[in-house]
C-alpha positions as CSV (number, residue, x, y, z in Angstrom):
1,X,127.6,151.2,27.8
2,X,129.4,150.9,24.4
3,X,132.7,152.4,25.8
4,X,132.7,150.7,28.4
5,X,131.8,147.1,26.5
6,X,135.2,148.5,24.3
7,X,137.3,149.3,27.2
8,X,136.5,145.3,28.2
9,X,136.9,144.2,25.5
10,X,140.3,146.1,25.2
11,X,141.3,144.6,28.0
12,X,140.6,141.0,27.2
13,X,142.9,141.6,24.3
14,X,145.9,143.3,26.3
15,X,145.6,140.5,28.7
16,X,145.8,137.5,26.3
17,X,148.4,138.9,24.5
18,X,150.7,139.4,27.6
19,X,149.8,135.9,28.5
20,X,150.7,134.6,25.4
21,X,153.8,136.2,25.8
22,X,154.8,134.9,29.2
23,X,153.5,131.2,27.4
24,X,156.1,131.9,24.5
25,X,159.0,132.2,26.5
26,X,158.2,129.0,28.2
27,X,157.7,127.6,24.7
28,X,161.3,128.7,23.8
29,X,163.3,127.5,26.8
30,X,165.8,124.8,26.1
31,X,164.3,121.7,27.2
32,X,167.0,121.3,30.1
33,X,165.9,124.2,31.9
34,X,162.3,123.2,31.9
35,X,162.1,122.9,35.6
36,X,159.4,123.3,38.0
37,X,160.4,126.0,40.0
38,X,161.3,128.3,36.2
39,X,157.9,127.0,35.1
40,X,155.8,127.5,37.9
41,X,156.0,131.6,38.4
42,X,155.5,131.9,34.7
43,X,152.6,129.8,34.4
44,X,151.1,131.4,37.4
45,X,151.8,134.4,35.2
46,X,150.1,133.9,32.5
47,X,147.0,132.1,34.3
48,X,146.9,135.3,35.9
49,X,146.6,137.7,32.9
50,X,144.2,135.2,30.7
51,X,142.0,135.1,33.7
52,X,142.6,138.6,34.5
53,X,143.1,138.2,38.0
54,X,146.0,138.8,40.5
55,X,146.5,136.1,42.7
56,X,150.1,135.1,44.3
57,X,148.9,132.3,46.9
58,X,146.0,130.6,45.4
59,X,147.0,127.8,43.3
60,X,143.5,125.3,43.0
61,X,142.8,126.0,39.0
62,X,139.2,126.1,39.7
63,X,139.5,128.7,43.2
64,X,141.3,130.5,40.1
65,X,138.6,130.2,37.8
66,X,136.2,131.2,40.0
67,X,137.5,134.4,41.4
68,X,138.0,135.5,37.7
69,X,134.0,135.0,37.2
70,X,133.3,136.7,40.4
71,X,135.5,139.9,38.9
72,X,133.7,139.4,35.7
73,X,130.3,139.8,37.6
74,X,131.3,142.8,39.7
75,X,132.3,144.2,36.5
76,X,128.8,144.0,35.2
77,X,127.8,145.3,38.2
78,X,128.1,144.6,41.8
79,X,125.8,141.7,42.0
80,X,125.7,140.0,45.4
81,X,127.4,137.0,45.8
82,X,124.8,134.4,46.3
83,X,124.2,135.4,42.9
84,X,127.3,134.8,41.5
85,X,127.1,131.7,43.2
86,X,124.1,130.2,41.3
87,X,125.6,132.1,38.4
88,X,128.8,130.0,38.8
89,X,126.8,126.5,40.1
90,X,124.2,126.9,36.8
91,X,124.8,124.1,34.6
92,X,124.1,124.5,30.4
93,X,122.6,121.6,28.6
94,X,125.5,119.6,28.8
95,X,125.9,119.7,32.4
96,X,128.9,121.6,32.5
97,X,129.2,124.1,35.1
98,X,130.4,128.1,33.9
99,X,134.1,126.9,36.6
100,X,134.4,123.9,34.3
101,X,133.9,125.7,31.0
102,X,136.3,128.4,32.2
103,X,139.2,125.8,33.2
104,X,138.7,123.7,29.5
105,X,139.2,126.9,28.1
106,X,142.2,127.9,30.1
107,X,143.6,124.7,29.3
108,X,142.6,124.7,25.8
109,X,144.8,128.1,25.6
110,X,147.9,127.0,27.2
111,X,148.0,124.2,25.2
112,X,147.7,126.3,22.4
113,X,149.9,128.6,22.8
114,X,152.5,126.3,24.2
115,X,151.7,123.8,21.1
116,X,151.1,120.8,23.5
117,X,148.3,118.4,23.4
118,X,147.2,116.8,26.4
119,X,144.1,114.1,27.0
120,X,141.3,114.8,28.2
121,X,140.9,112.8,31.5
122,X,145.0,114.7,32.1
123,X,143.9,118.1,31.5
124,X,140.6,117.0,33.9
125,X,142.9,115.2,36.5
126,X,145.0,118.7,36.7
127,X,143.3,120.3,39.9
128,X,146.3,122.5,40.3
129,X,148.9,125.1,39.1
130,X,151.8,122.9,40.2
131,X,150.1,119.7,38.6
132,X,150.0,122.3,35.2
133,X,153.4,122.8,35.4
134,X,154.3,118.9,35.7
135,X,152.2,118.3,32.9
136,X,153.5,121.7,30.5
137,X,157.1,120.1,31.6
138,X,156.2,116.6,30.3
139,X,154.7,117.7,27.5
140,X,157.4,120.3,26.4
141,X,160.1,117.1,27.2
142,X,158.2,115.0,24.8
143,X,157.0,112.7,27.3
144,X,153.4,113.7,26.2
């Protein structure tokens, strides 16, 4: 159990920091090639690695979100889906659902990294990667 918490754990850290790498050389583009279709493959990059998935078609943030909890779960051990389900659905005593802390989180990162702040209701209006990328892009501009 303890190498195998490690080897996780190991993991989580390779992941992040390749993620934060992908994030820093959006962060260092010149601000004329911050376009969309540069953006958009490197965010989906980095989203990717943080959540430690690998998805090329899926872009809804929280169909994202989700399939990185349902790997986290199998991880633990195979549980059945209709667990992972209420697992996923359970709400803590703010009534925030495990998808939505996952996606302030992801957020919170990539704004981070990329030293970007947005408001709340944008980063709760951004349902998608390409709406991510609009808002990174304004952001980065200094459109904020």
């Amino acid at each position: 159990k303890y190498k195998e918490k490690v080897k996780m754990i190991d993991e989580i850290v390779k992941s992040t920091r390749e993620a934060c790498a992908v994030l820093e050389r959006i962060k260092s583009m010149p601000r004329e090639e911050l376009e969309k279709a540069e953006i958009l493959p490197l965010l989906r990059n980095a989203v990717n690695l943080k959540l430690m998935i690998q998805e090329d078609t899926q872009t809804d943030i929280r169909k994202l979100v989700i399939m990185s909890i349902k790997r986290q779960d199998l991880q633990k051990g195979n549980l059945p889906d209709d667990v992972i389900q209420r697992e996923i659905k359970k709400y803590d005593c703010h009534q925030t659902s495990l998808a939505a802390q996952k996606k302030v989180l992801l957020l919170m990162f990539i704004e981070k990294e990329l030293g970007i702040a947005m408001g709340d209701d944008e980063a709760t209006d951004i349902e998608s990667l390409d709406e991510l990328a609009e808002a990174v892009i304004r952001h980065l501009k200094g459109g904020g």
